[in-house]
C-alpha positions, 0 to 999 in steps of 0.5 A: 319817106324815110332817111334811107329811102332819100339817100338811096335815092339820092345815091342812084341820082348821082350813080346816074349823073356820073354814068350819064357824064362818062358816057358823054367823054366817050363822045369826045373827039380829041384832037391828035398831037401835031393838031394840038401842037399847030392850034396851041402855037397859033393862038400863042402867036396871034395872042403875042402879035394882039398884045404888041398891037395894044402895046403899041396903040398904048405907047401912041396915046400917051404920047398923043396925051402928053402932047395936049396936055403937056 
């Protein structure tokens, strides 16, 4: 096999691949903006709410461990 001929086909394997991957963003379905917008606060709320509730487990620890040890 010459050079040539293993870029070519190198060339056609990565036509192909990026053929193959535009064909599979067609498939996609996004989603509308007022979904996006209600999922994207929801996962910002629940994210805020899960790190007062770790804060707040923290802070109760350290007092507890301050408390035994101290």
């Amino acid at each position: 096999m010459s050079k040539s001929s293993k870029e070519e086909k190198s060339n056609t394997l990565k036509r192909s691949w990026f053929q193959e991957l535009k064909g599979e963003f067609r498939k996609i379905t996004w989603l509308d903006k007022s979904s996006l917008a209600r999922q994207s606060f929801a996962v910002v709320v629940s994210s805020v709410v899960l790190g007062c509730i770790i804060a707040i487990v923290d802070w109760l620890i350290q007092i507890g461990l301050n408390f035994i040890v101290g």
